[in-house]
C-alpha positions in Angstrom: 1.7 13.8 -15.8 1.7 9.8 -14.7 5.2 7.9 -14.2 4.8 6.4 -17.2 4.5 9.4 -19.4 8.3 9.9 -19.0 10.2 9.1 -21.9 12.5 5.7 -20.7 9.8 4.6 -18.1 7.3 5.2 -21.3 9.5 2.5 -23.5 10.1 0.4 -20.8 6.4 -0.4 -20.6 5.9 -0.7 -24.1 8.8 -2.9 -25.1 8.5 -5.2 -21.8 7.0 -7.9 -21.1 3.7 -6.6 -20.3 3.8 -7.3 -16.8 3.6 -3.7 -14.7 5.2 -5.9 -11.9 8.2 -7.0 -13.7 8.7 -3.4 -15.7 8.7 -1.8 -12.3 11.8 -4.0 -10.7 13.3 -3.3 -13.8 13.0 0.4 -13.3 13.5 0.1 -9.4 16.7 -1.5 -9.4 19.2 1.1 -11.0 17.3 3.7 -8.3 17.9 1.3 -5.8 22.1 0.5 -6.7 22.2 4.6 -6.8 20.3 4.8 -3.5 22.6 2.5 -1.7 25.3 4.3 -3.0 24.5 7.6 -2.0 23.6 6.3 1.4 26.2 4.4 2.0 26.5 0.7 2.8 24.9 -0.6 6.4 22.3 -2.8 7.6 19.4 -1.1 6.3 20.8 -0.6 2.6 21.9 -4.0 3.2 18.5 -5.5 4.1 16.7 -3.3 1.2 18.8 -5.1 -1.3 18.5 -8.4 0.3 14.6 -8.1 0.0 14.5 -6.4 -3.4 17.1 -9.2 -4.8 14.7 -12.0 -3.4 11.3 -10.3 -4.3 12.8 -10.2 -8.1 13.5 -14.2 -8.0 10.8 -15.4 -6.5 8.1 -13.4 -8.8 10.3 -14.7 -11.6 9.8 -18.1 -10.4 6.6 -17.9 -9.7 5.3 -16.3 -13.2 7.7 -19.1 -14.8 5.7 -21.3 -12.9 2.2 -20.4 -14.0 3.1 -20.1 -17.1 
C-alpha cells in the first residue's frame, strides 16, 4: 500500500494541482500544526515552522515565476 492509496491523500492528488511538490505541503502542514502541538512550543518546533512556512512561499513564488 503507497501513501497515496489512502483515501484523502488519494483526492488530494487527484483534485490538485498536479504538482506532487505542492500536494505534499498541503498534506504536511495540518501534521505539522498537530506535531507542534503535541510537542509543545520551543525553538525546535519554532524553527520547523519557520522553515516549512518559508519553503511553502518561496516554491510558490518560484512556480508563479516559471510559469
Amino acid at each position: 500500500m503507497k501513501l497515496s492509496d489512502l483515501p484523502i491523500v488519494e483526492e488530494v492528488f487527484e483534485s490538485g494541482a498536479n504538482d506532487r511538490v505542492f500536494d505534499s505541503l498541503l498534506l504536511i502542514g495540518p501534521v505539522l500544526i498537530v506535531g507542534i502541538a503535541i510537542a509543545g512550543r520551543s525553538w525546535l518546533t519554532i524553527g520547523i515552522a519557520i522553515a516549512y512556512v518559508l519553503f511553502f512561499v518561496a516554491y510558490v513564488v518560484y512556480r508563479g515565476l516559471s510559469n
